[in-house]
N, C-alpha and C positions, 0 to 999 in steps of 0.2 A: 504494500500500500504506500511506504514514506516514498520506495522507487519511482511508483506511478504520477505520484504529486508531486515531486520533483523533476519527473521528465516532462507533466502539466504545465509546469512553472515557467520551464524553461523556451516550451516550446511555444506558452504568450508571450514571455520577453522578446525572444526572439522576433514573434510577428510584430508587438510595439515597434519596436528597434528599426526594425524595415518600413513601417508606417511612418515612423516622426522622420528617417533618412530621407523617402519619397517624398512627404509634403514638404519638405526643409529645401527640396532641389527644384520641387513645383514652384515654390513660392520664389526661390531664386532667379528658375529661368522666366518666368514672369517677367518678373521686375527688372530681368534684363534685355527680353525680347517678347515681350507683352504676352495677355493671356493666351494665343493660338501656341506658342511655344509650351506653353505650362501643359496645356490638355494635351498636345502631340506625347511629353514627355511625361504624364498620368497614364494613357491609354495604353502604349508602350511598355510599361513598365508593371501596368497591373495583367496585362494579356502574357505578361514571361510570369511572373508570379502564379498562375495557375496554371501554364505549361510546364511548368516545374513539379507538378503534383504536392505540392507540401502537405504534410502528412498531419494526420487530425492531431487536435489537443489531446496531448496524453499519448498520441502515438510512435513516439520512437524515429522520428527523423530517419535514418539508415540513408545508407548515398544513394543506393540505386534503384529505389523503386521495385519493383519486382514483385513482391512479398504476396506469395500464398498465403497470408491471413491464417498461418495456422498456430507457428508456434510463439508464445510469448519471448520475445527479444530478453539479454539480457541486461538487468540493470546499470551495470557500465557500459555497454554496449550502447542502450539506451538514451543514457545521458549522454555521452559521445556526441550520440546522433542528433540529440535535441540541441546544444550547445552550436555544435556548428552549423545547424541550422540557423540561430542566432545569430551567429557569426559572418554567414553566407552576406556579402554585399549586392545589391543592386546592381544592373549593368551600368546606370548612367546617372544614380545618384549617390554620387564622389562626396556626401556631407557626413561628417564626423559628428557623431551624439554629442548631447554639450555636457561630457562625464569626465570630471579631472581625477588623475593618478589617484591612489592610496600615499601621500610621499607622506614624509617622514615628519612635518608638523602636524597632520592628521594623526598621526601615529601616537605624538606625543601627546597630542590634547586628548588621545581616547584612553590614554595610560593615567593622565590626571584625571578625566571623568570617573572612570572604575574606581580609582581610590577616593574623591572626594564624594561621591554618590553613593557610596558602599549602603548606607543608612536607606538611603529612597530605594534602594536595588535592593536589599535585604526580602523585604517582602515577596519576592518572585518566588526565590527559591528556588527549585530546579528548572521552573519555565524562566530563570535571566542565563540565555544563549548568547552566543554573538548575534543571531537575529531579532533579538530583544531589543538590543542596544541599537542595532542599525535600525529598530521602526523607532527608536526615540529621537536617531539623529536624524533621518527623515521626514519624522513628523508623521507617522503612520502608526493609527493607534489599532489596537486590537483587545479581545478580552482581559490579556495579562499587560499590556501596556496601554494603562487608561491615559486619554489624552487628557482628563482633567490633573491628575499628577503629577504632571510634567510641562505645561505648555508653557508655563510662568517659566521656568527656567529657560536658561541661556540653550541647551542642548537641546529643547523640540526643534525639530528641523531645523538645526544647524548644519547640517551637510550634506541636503538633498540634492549637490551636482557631482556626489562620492560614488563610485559603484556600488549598491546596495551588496551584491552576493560579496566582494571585495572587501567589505567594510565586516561583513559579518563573519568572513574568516578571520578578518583580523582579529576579529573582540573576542572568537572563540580561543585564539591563540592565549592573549592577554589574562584571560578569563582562566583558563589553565594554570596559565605561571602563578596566575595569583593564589589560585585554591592550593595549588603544591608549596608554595609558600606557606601557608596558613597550615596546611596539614603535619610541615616541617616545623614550625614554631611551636604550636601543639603536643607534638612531639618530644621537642627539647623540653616543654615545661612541665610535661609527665613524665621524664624522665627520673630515677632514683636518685638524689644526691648522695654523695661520700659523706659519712658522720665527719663534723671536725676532728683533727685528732690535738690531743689534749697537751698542752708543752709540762714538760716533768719543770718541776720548780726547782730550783739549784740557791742555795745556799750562798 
């Protein structure tokens, strides 16, 4: 089931991604050679779109089409296929999503959040994931991440132009070192100490 909703996920991002690409180069060639230009490069563009056969939500992308419909793909296999379908460019619209790097000040301010947020984050419990953290810096609420909670703060959508999937490996990472941290301190503080040993009094 997580396989199937994950190959779900990926394989509407993907058609997003090709939709916002295509209106982004309509709207361009418009504005650069009026609207007969825009609809040539709409019609164009959505008639290779369905020559392409793209393969249902939740279906497994796979390169070559073909598929007997019989056996269920598998899950890496799966994902593989959904992602590069995401990935697949347009033939003639050359527009970059407006998605900047995970760099390394993102990095750092998601390493200050987790420690100065521990207290608001506390409550999750096992549902604060790295995709917890990225629908807060999004600004996408959900059951476990109320938007009332959080909106007053500086981090509700603060970094809705981050790769969301990017953003939530990284918290997972983060999210890691810190509970190993914690389990390690823990540790050290139940640990046995040595009785003092007692200095002999000398004369």
């Amino acid at each position: 089931m997580a396989a199937r909703l994950r190959r779900a996920e990926a394989s509407e991002r993907g058609r997003l991604d090709r939709l916002y690409t295509l209106l982004a180069a309509a709207a361009a060639a418009s504005d650069a050679a009026g609207p007969p230009a825009s609809e040539a490069l709409l019609r164009t563009e959505v008639a290779a779109y369905f020559e392409e056969g793209a393969p249902p939500v939740g279906g497994g992308g796979g390169g070559g089409g073909g598929g007997g419909g019989g056996a269920e793909p598998s899950a890496d296999g799966a994902d593989a296929g959904a992602e590069a379908e995401a990935a697949a460019p347009l033939a003639s619209a050359s527009v970059a999503l407006p998605v900047r790097p995970l760099d390394e000040r993102v990095l750092s301010r998601l390493r200050a959040f987790l420690r100065c947020e521990r207290g608001r984050l506390a409550p999750l419990g096992e549902r604060l994931t790295g995709r917890a953290v990225a629908r807060v810096w999004h600004g996408v609420a959900s059951p476990a991440v109320k938007r009332d909670a959080w909106r007053k703060t500086e981090y509700w959508g603060c970094c809705p132009d981050v790769d969301f999937m990017a953003l939530a490996a990284a918290a997972d990472a983060e999210l890691l070192a810190l509970r190993r941290a914690d389990a390690a301190a823990d540790a050290a503080a139940a640990a046995p100490r040595p009785a003092p040993r007692m200095m002999a009094m000398v004369d």
